[in-house]
N, C-alpha and C positions, 0 to 999 in steps of 0.2 A: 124238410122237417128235421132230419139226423145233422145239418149245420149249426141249425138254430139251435137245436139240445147240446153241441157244444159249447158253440157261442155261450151259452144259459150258463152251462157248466163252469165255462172258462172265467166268467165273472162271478162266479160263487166263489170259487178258488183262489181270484185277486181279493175280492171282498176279505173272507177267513184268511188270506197272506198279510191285506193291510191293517188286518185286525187285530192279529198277533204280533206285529213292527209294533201296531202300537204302545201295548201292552209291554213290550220291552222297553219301552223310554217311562217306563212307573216305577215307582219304590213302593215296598207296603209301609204305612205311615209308621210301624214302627220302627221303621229306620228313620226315623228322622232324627234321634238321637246321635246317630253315626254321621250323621250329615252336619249337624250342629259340632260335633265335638270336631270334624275335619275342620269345620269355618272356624273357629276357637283356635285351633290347634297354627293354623295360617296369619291367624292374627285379626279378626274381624269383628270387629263390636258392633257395627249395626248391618240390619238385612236388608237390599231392596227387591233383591228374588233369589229362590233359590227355584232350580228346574232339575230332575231326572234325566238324565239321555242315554242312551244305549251303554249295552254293557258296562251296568253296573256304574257309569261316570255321573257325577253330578255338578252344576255350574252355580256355582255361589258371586251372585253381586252385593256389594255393598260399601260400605266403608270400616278401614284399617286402621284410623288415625282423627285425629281433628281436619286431616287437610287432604287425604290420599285414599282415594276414592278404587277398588277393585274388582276384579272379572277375574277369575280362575275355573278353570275344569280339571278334575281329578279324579281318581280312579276311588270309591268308594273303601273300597276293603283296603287296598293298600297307601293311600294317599300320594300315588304318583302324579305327579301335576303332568299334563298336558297342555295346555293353553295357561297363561298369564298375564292381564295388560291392569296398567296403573295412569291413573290420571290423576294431578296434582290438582287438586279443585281450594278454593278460597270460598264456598256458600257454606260449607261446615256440616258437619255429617248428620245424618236424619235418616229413616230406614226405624225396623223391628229391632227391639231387643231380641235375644236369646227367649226368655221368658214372654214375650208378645208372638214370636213365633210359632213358640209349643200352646202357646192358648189358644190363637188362629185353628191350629190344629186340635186341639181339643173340639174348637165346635164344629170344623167340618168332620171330623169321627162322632161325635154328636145326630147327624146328619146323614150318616154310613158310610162315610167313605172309608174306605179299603187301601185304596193304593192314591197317591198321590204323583200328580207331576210336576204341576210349578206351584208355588207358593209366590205371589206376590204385592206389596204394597205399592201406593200411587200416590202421589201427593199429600192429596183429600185425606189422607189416613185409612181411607179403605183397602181390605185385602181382599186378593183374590185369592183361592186354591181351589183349582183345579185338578180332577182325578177320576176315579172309578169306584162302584161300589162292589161289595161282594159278588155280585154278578156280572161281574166286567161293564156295568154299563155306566155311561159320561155322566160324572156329577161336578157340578160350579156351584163352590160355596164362596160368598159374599160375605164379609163381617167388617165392624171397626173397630181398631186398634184399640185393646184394651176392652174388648165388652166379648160376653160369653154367650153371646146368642147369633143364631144366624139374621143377617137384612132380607138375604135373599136365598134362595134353592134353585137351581136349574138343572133337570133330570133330561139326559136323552136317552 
């Protein structure tokens, strides 16, 4: 009996430990500002995901240029880059504006989300954002580029 109320215990403890990692790879959506003005600032005119991760770093894809395709992770507040890779691509840059991005975000705030982790587009023109509401729990907003309403809601 007194195993098994560890055992019980011990996995409430991972539970609430993987629950709060989680919860470290989120931004509250209004940084997204700060996240935008870093991708701006590095040179980035269109989005194809931005993602949250630990302390504070966030991972901006997209494109640079008409031909130069990039992947960076950097330090939020101070914009120390950590990672950087560049692919010379020839198919021609496609991804979110600035302004398609904060609209995404508009309807998943619409929606309640709170803190956000990745933000991203797909071909099709659909975005994904993914994130948490005021009460830490998992919300997946669906939307298409340029429209101000949600497709879909998925609440866990």
């Amino acid at each position: 009996m007194t195993i098994k109320m560890l055992f019980a215990g011990s996995l409430a403890a991972l539970a609430l430990g993987a629950t709060a990692a989680l919860a470290d790879d989120a931004l509250p959506v209004g940084s997204l500002d700060a996240v935008l003005e870093r991708g701006a600032a590095y040179g980035f005119t269109h989005y194809l995901e931005l993602e949250a991760k630990e302390r504070g770093q966030v991972e901006i894809e997209g494109w640079l240029d008409e031909e130069w395709q990039a992947e960076v992770r950097l330090a939020l507040e101070s914009g120390e880059l950590y990672k950087e890779s560049r692919k010379r691509r020839d198919d021609g840059p496609w991804g979110m504006s600035e302004a398609e991005v904060r609209l995404a975000m508009e309807v998943a705030v619409a929606e309640g989300m709170a803190e956000f982790e990745e933000v991203e587009i797909k071909r099709d023109g659909l975005i994904e954002i993914e994130g948490r509401d005021e009460d830490g729990r998992e919300l997946e907003v669906t939307t298409r580029r340029g429209e101000e309403e949600a497709l879909k809601v998925e609440r866990d």
